[in-house]
C-alpha positions as CSV (number, residue, x, y, z in Angstrom):
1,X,-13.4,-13.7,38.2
2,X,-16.9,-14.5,37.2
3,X,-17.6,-16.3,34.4
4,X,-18.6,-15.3,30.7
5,X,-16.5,-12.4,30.3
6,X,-17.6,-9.5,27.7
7,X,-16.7,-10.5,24.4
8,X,-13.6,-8.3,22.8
9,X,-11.1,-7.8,25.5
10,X,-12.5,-6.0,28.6
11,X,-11.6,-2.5,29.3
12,X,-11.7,-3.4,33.0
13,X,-8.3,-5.7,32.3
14,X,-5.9,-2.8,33.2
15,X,-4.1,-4.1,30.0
16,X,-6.4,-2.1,27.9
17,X,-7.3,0.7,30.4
18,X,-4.3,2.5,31.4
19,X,-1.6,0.0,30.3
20,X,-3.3,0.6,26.7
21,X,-0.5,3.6,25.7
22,X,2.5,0.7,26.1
23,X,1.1,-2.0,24.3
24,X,3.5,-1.2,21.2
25,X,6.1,-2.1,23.1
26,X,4.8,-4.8,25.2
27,X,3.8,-6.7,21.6
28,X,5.5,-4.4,18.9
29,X,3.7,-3.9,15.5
30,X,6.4,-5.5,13.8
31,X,5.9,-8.7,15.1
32,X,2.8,-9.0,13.3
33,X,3.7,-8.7,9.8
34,X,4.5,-12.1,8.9
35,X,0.8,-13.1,10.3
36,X,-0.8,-10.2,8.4
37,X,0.6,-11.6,5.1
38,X,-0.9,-14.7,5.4
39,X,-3.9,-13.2,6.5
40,X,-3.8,-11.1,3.8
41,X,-3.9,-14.2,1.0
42,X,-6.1,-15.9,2.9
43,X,-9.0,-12.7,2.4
44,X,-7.8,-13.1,-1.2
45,X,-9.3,-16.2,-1.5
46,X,-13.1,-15.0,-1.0
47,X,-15.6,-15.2,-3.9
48,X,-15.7,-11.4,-5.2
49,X,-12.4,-8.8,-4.7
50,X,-11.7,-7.8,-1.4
51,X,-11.2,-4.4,-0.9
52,X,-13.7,-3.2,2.5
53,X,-12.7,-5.2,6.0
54,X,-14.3,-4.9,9.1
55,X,-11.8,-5.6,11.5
56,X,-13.5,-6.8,15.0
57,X,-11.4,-6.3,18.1
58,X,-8.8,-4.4,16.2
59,X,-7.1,-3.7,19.4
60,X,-4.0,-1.8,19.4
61,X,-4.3,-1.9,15.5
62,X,-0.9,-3.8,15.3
63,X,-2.3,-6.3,13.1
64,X,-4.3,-3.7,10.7
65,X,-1.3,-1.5,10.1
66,X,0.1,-4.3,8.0
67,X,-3.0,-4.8,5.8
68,X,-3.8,-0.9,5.5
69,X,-2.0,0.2,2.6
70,X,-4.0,-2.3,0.3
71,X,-7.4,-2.8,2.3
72,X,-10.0,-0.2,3.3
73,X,-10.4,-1.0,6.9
74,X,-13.0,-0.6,9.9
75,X,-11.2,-0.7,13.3
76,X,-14.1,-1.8,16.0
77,X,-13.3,-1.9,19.5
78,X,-14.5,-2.1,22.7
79,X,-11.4,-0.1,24.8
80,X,-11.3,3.6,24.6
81,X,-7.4,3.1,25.4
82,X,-6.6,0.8,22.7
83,X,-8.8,2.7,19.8
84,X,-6.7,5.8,21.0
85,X,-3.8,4.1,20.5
86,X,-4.8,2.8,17.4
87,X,-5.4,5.8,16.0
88,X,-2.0,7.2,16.5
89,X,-0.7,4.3,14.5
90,X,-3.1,3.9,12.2
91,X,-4.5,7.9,11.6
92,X,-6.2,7.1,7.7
93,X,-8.9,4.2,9.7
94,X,-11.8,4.6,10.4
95,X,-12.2,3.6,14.4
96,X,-15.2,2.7,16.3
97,X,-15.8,1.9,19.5
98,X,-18.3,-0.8,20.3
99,X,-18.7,-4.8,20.9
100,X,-18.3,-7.2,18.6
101,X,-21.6,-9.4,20.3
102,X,-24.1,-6.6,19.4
103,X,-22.6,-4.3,16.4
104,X,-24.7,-3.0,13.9
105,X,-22.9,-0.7,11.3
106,X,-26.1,-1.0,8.9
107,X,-23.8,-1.6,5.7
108,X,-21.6,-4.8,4.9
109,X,-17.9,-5.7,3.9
110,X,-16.3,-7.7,1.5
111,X,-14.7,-9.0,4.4
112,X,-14.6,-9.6,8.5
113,X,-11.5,-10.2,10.5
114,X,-11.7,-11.6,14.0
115,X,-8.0,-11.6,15.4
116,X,-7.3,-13.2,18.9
117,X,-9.7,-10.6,20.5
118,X,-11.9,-13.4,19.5
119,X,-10.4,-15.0,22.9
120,X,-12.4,-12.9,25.1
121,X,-15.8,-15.0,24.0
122,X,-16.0,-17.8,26.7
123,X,-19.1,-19.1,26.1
124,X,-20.8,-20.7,23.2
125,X,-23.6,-18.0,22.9
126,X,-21.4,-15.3,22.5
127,X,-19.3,-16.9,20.2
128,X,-22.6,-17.5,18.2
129,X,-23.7,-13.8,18.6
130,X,-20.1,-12.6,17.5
131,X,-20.4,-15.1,14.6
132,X,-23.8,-13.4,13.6
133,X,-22.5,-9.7,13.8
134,X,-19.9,-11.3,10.8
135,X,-22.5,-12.5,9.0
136,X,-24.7,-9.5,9.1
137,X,-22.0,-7.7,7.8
138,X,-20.7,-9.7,5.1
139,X,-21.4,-9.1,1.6
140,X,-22.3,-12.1,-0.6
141,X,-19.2,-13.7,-1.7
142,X,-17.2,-12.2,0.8
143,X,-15.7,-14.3,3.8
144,X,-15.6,-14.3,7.4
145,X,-12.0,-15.0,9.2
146,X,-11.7,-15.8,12.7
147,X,-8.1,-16.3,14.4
148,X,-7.9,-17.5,17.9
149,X,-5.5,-18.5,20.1
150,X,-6.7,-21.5,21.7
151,X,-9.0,-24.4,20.7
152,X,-9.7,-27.3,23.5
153,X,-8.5,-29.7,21.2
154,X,-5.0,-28.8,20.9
155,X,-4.9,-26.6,24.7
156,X,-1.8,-27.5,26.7
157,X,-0.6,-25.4,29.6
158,X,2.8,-23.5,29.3
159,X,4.3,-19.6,29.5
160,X,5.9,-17.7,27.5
161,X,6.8,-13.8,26.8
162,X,7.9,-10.8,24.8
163,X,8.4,-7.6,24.8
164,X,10.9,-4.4,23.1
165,X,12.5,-0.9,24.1
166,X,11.9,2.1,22.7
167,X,14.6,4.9,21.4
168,X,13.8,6.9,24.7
169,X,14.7,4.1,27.3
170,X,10.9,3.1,28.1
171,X,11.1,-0.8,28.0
172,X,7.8,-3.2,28.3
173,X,8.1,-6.8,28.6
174,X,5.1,-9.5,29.2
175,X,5.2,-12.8,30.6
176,X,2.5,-15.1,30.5
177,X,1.4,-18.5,32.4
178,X,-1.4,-20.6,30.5
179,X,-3.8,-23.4,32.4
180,X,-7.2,-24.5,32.5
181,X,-8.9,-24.7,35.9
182,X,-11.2,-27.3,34.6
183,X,-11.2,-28.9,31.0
184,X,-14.5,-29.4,30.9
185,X,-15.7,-25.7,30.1
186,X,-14.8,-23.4,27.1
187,X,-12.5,-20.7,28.9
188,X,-8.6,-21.0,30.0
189,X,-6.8,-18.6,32.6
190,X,-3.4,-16.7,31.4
191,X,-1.9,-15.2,34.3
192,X,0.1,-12.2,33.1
193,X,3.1,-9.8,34.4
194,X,4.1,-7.1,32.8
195,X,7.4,-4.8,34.0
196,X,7.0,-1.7,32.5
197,X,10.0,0.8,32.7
198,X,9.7,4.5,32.2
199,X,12.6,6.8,30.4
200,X,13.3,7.9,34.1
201,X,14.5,4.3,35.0
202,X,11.1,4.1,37.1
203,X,9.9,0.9,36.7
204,X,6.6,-1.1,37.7
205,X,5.2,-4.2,37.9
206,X,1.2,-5.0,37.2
207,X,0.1,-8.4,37.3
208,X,-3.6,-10.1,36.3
209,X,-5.4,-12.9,35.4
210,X,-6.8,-13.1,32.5
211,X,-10.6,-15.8,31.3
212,X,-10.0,-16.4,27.7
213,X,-12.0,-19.2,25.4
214,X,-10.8,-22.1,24.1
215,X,-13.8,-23.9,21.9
216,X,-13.8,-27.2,20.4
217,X,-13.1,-27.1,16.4
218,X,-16.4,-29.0,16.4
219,X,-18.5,-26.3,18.3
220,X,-16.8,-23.7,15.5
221,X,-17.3,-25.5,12.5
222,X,-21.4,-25.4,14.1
223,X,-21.9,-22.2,15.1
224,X,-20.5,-21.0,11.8
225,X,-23.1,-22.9,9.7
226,X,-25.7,-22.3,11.8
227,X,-25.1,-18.8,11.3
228,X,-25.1,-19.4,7.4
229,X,-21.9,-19.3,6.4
230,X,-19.9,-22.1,4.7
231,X,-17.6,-23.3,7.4
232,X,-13.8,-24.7,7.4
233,X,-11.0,-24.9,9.4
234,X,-7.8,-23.8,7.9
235,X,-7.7,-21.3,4.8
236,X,-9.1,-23.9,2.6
237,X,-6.6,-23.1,0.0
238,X,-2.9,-23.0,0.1
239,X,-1.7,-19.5,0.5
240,X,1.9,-19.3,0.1
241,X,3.8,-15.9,1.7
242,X,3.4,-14.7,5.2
243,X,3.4,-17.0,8.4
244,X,0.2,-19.4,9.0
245,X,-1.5,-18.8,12.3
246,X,-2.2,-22.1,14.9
247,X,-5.7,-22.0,14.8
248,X,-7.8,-20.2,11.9
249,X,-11.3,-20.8,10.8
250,X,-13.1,-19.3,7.6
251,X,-17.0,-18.3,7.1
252,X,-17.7,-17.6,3.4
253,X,-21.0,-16.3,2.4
254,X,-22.5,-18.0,-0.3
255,X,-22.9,-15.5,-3.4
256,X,-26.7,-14.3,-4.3
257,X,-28.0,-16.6,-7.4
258,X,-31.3,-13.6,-7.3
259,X,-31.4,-10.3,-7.6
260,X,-32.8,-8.6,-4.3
261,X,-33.8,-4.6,-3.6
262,X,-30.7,-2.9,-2.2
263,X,-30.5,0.0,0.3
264,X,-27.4,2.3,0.8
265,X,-25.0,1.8,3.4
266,X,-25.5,3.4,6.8
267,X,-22.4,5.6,7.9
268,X,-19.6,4.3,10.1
269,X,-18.3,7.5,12.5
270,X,-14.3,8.0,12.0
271,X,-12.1,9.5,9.0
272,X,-12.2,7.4,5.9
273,X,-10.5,3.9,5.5
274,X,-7.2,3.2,5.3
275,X,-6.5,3.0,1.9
276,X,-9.3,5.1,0.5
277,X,-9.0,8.5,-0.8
278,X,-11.7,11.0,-0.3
């Protein structure tokens, strides 16, 4: 694999190509509900109400169907696969595709939500052009959440897995093999195999290797004040239902102290948000 993969998870990983339609049961939507709580309270916690997110490598939309019935939500996207699956799970979002290094809605949120699609950034001048698309479209007062799996301070190889059947007899089922070829860069290597069984009783194996960053807390806390937001790691408050993700680090925009000349918002393709009525 070369290196610098494109940020957001790349439609070229089979995993969001043609895997894309079994990815509710490989990492079922109910898993994340616990995590989407916490989330949840930790958007809370921005200077003005929180009711518009732009959700940045929505994936699936596992995470987002958990946070739809009290947020109006932007689903962005760089798979065709996972939006369409997405969309069958979350029909009342608004889904677009595109890349979460160069996205331009021309209209801001009350909120952005970087999940662990945030993983797929391995080098520090994505991270930083990811961490401007959140800041471009973040209202004043509003905040900036970024999730990922790994940091290189707290990296240590290991595996794990998961998976769930569905009512019809189709089983998926993941497992997963972490390391880091060389410590001394910002990317890891998961080496995954899923087993993916039809309702026939046909069953497949698919195997790949997937680059994924890991950045120091340091370079985060940086890039996310060089951006202009107010940086922390952690939710900076204590938020108290729902369960707390390893790593989380917050961008709030400061609020304006002048008045400046608006313009309207520029439209965002896809059905309304979840959440809204129209």
């Amino acid at each position: 694999m070369v290196a610098g993969q494109p940020a957001g998870p790349d439609p070229e990983y089979r995993l969001y190509q043609d895997l894309a339609g079994w990815w509710p049961l490989i990492s079922p939507p109910g898993e994340y509900a616990a995590e989407a709580a916490y989330l949840a309270g930790v958007l809370r916690t921005a200077d003005i109400p929180v009711r518009e997110v732009l959700d940045l490598g929505s994936g699936g939309g596992h995470l987002a169907s958990h946070l739809a019935g009290t947020l109006d939500l932007t689903l962005v996207d760089r798979s065709a696969d996972m939006l369409a699956t997405s969309r069958r799970l979350n029909p009342g979002c608004a889904h677009v595709q595109g890349d979460m290094r160069t996205l331009r809605l021309g209209r801001v949120f009350d909120a952005v939500l970087v999940h662990d699609a945030i993983d797929y950034v391995t080098t520090e001048a994505d991270l930083a052009r990811v961490i401007e698309t959140a800041f471009v479209h973040c209202r004043p007062g509003g905040i900036a959440v970024f999730v990922p799996d790994y940091t290189a301070d707290t990296f240590r190889p290991g595996s794990g897995g998961g998976g769930s059947s569905a009512p019809d007899g189709r089983q998926g089922s993941f497992r997963e093999w972490r390391s880091d070829p060389d410590p001394a860069d910002d990317w890891i290597e998961v080496r995954y195999e899923f087993v993916l069984r039809a309702a026939d009783g046909h069953t497949r194996v698919v195997r790949e290797t997937h680059r994924l960053g890991a950045f120091r807390r340091a370079s985060w806390l940086r890039l996310l004040a060089a951006a202009g937001f107010t940086a922390a790691a952690g939710s900076s408050v204590e938020v108290l239902h729902g369960e707390r993700p390893a790593h989380l680090f917050t961008g709030r925009r400061a609020l304006l102290t002048t008045p400046v000349a608006t313009t309207p918002s520029g439209p965002v393709s896809g059905p309304g948000g979840c959440g809204r009525s129209r």
